[in-house]
N, CA, C and O atoms as CSV, one atom per row, in Angstrom:
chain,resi,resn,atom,element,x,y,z
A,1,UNK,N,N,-40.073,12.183,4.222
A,1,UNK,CA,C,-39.829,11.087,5.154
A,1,UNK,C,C,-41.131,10.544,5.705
A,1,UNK,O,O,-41.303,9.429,6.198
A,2,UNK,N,N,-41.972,11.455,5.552
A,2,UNK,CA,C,-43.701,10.885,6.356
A,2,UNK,C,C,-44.316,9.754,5.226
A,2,UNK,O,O,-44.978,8.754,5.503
A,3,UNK,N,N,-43.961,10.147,4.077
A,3,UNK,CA,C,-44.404,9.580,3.088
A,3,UNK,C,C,-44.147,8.110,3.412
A,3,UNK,O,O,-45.017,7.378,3.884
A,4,UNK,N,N,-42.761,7.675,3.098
A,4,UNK,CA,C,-42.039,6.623,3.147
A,4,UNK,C,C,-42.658,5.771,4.573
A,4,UNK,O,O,-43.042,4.616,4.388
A,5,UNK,N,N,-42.736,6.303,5.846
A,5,UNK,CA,C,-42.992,6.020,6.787
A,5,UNK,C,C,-44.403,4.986,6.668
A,5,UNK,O,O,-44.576,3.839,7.078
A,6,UNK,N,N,-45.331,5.945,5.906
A,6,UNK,CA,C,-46.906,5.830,5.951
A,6,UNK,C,C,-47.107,4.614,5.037
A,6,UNK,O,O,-48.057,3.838,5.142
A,7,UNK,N,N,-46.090,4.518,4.101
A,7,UNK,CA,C,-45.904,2.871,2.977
A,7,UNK,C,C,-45.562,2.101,3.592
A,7,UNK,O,O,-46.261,1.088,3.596
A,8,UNK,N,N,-44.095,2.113,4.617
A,8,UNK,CA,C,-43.590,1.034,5.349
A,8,UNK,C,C,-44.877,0.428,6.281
A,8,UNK,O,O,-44.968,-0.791,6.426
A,9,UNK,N,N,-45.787,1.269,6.854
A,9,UNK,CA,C,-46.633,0.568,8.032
A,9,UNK,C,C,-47.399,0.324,7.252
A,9,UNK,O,O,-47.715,-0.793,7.660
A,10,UNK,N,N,-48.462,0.610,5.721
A,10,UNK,CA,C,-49.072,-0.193,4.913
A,10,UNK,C,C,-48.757,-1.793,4.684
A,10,UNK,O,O,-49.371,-2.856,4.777
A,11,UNK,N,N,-47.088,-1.216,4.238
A,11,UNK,CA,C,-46.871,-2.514,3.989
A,11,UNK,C,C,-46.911,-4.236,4.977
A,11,UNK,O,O,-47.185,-5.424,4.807
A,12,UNK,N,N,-46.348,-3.120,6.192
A,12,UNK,CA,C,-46.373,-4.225,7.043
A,12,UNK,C,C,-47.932,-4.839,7.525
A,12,UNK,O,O,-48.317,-5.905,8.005
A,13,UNK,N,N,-48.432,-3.862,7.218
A,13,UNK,CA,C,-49.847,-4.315,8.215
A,13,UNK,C,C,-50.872,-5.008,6.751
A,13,UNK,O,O,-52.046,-5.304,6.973
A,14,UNK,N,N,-50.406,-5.159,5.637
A,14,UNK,CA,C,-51.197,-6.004,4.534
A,14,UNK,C,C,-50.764,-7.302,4.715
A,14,UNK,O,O,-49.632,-7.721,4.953
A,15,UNK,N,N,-52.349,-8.184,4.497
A,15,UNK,CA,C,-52.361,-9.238,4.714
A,15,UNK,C,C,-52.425,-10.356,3.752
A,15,UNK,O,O,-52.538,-11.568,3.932
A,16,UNK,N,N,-52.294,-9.415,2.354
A,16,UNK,CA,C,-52.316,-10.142,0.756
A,16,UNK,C,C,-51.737,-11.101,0.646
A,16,UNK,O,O,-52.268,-12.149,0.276
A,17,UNK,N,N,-50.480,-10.982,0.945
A,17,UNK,CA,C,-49.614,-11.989,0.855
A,17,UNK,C,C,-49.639,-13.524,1.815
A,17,UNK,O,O,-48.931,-14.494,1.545
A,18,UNK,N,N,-50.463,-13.466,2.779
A,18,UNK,CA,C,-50.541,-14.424,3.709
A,18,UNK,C,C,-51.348,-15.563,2.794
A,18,UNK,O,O,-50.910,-16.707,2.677
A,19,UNK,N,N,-52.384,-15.181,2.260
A,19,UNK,CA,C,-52.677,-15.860,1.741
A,19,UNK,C,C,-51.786,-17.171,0.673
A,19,UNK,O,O,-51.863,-18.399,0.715
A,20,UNK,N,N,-50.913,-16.181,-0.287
A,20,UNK,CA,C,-50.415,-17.160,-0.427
A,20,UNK,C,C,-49.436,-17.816,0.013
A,20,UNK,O,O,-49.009,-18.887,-0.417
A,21,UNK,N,N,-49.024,-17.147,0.944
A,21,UNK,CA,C,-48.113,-18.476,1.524
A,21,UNK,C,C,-49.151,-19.978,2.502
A,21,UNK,O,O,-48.845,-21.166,2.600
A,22,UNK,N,N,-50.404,-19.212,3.071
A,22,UNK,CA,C,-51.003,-20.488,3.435
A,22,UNK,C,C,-51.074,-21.363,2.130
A,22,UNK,O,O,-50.579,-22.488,2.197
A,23,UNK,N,N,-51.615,-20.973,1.011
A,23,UNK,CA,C,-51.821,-21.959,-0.507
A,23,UNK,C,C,-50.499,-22.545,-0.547
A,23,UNK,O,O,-50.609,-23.636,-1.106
A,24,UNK,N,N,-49.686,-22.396,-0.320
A,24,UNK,CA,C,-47.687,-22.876,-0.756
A,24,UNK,C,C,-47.769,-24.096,0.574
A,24,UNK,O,O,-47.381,-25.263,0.523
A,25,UNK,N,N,-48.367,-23.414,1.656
A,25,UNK,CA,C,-47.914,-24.934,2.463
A,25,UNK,C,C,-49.064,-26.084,2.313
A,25,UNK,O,O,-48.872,-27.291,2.457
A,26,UNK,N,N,-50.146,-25.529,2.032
A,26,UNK,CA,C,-51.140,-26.381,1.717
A,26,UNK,C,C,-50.987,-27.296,0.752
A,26,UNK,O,O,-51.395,-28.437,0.968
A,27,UNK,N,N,-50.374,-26.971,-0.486
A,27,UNK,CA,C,-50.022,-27.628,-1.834
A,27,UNK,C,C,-48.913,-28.213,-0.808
A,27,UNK,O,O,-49.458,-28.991,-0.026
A,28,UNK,N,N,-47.881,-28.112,-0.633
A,28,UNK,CA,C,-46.752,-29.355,-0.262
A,28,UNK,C,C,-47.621,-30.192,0.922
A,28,UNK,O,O,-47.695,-31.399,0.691
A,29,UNK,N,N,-48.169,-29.811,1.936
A,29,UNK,CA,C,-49.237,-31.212,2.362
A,29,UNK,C,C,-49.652,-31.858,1.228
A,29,UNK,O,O,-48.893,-32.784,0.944
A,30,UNK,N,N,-50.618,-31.713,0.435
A,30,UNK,CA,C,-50.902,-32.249,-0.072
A,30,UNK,C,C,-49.980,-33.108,-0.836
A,30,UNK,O,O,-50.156,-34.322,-0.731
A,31,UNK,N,N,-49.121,-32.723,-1.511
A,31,UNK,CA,C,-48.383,-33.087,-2.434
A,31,UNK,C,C,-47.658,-34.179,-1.652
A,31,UNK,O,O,-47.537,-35.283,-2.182
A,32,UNK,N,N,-47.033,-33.898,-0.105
A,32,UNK,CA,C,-46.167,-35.287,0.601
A,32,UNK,C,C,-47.425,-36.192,0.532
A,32,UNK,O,O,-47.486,-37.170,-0.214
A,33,UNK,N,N,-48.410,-35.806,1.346
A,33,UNK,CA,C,-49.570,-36.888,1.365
A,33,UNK,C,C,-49.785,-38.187,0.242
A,33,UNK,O,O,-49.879,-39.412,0.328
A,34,UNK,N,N,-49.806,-36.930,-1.106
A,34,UNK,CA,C,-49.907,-38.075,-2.087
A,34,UNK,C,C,-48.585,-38.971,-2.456
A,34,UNK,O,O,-48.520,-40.087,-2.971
A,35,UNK,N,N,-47.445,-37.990,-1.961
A,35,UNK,CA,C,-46.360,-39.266,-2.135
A,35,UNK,C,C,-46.082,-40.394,-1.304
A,35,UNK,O,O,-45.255,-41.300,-1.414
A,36,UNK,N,N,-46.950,-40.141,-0.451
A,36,UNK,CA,C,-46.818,-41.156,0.613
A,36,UNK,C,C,-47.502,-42.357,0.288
A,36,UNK,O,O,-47.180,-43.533,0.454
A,37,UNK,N,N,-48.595,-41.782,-0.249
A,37,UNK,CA,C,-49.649,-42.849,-0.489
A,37,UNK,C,C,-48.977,-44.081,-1.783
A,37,UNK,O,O,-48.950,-45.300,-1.950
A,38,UNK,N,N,-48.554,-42.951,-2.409
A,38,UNK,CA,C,-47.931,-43.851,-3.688
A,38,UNK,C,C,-46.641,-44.430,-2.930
A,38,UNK,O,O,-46.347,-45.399,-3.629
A,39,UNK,N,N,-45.980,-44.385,-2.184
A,39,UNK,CA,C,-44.868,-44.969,-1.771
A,39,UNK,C,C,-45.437,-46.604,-0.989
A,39,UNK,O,O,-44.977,-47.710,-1.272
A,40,UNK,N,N,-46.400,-46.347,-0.101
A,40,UNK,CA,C,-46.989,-47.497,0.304
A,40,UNK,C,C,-47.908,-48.631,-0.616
A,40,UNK,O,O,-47.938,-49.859,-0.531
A,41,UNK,N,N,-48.547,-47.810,-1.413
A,41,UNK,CA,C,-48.989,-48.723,-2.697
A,41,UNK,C,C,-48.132,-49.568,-3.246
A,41,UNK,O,O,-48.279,-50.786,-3.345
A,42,UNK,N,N,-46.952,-48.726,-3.718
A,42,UNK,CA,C,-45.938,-49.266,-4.273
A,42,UNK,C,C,-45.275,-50.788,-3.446
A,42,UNK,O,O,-45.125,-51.927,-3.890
A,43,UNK,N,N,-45.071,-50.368,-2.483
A,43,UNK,CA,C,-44.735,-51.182,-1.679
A,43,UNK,C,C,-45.320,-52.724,-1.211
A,43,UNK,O,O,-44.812,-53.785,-0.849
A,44,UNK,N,N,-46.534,-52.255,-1.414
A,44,UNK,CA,C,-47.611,-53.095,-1.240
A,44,UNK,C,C,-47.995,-53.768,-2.487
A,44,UNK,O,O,-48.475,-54.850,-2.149
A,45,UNK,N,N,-48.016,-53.656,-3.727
A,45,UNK,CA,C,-48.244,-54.140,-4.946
A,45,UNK,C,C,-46.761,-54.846,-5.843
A,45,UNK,O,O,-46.940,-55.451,-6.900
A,46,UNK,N,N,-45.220,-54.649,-5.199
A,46,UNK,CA,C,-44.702,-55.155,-5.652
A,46,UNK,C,C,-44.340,-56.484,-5.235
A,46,UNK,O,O,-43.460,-56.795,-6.038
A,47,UNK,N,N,-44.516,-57.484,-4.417
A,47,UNK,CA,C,-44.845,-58.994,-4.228
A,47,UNK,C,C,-45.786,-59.197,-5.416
A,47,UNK,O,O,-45.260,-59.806,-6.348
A,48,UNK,N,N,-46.851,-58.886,-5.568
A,48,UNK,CA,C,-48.360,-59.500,-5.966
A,48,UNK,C,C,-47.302,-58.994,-7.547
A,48,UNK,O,O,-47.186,-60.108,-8.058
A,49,UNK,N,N,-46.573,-58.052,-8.466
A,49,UNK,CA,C,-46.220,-58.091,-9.448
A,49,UNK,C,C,-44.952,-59.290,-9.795
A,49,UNK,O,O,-44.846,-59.972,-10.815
A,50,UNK,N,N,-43.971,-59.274,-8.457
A,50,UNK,CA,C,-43.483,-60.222,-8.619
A,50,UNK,C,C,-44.022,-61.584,-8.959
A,50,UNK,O,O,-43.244,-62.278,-9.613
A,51,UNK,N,N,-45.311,-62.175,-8.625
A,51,UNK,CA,C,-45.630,-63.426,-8.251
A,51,UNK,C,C,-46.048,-63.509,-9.936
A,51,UNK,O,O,-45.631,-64.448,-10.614
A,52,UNK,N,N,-46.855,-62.499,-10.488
A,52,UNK,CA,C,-47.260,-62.754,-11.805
A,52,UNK,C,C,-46.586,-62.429,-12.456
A,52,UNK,O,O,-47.035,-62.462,-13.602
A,53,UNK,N,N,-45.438,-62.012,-12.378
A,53,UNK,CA,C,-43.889,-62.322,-13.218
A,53,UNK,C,C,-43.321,-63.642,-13.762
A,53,UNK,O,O,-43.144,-64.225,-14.831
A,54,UNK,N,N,-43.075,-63.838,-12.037
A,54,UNK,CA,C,-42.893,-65.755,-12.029
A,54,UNK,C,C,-43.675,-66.301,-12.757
A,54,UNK,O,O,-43.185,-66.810,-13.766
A,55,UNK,N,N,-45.181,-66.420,-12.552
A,55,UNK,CA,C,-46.197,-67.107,-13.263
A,55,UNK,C,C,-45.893,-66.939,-15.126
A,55,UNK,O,O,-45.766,-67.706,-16.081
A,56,UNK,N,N,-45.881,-65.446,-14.882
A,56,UNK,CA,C,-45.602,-65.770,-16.702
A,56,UNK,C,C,-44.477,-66.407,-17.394
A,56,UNK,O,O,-44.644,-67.113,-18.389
A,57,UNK,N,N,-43.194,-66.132,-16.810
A,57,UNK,CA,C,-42.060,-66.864,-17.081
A,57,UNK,C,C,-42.685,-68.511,-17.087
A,57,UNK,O,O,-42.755,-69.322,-18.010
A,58,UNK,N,N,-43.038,-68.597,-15.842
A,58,UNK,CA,C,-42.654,-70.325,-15.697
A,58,UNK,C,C,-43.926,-71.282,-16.763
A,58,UNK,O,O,-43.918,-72.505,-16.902
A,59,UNK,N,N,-44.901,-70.341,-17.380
A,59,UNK,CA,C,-45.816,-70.610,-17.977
A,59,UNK,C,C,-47.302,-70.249,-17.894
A,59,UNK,O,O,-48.140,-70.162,-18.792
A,60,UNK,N,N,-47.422,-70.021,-16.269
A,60,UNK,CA,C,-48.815,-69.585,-15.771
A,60,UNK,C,C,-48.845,-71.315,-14.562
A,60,UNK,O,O,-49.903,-71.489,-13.956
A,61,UNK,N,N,-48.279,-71.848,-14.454
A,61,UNK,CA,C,-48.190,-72.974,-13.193
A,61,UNK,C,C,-47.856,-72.206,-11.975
A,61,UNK,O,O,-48.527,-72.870,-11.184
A,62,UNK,N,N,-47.522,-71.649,-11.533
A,62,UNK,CA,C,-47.051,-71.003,-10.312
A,62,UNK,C,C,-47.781,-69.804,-9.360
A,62,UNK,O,O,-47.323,-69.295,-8.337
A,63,UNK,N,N,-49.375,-69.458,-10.194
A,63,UNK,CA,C,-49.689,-68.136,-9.224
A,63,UNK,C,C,-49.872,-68.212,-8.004
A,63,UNK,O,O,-50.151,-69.223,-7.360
A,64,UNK,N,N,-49.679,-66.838,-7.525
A,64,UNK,CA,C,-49.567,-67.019,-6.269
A,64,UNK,C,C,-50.299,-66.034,-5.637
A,64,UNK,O,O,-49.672,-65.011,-5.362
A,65,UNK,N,N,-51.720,-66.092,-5.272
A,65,UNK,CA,C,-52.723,-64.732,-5.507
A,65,UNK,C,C,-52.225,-64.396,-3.909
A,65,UNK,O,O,-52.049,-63.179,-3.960
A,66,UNK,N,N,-51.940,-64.781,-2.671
A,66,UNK,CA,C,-51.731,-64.620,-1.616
A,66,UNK,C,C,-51.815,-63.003,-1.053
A,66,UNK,O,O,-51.458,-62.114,-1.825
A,67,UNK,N,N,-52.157,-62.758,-0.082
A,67,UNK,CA,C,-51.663,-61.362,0.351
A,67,UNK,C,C,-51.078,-61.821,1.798
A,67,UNK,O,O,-51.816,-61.959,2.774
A,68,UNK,N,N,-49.626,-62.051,1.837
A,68,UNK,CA,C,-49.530,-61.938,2.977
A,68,UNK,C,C,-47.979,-60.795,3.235
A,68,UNK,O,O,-47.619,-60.491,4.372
């Protein structure tokens, strides 16, 4: 029973594992971060694709370089 005892408080008191769980939340920051970024890009670049859509359909008479 001392045995078992003397593993359980090893175990608890190792700090190996912390590590990776800081790396696990670090990677999903990162990872929302970059989806964020691409979500606002996105957002932001689909007018300016629309406009040179139009333009190509209608012939190239219509661009519309605008950022507003």
């Amino acid at each position: 029973m001392l045995h078992i005892s003397g593993c359980l408080r090893a175990f608890i008191g190792s700090e190996s594992g912390a590590v990776t769980v800081d790396w696990v939340v670090l990677t999903a920051a990162v990872v929302g971060l970059g989806v964020g970024v691409v979500g606002i890009l996105i957002s932001g670049t689909a007018p300016l694709g629309e406009s040179i859509e139009t333009s190509l359909v209608d012939g190239g008479n219509s661009l519309d370089l605008s950022f507003d």
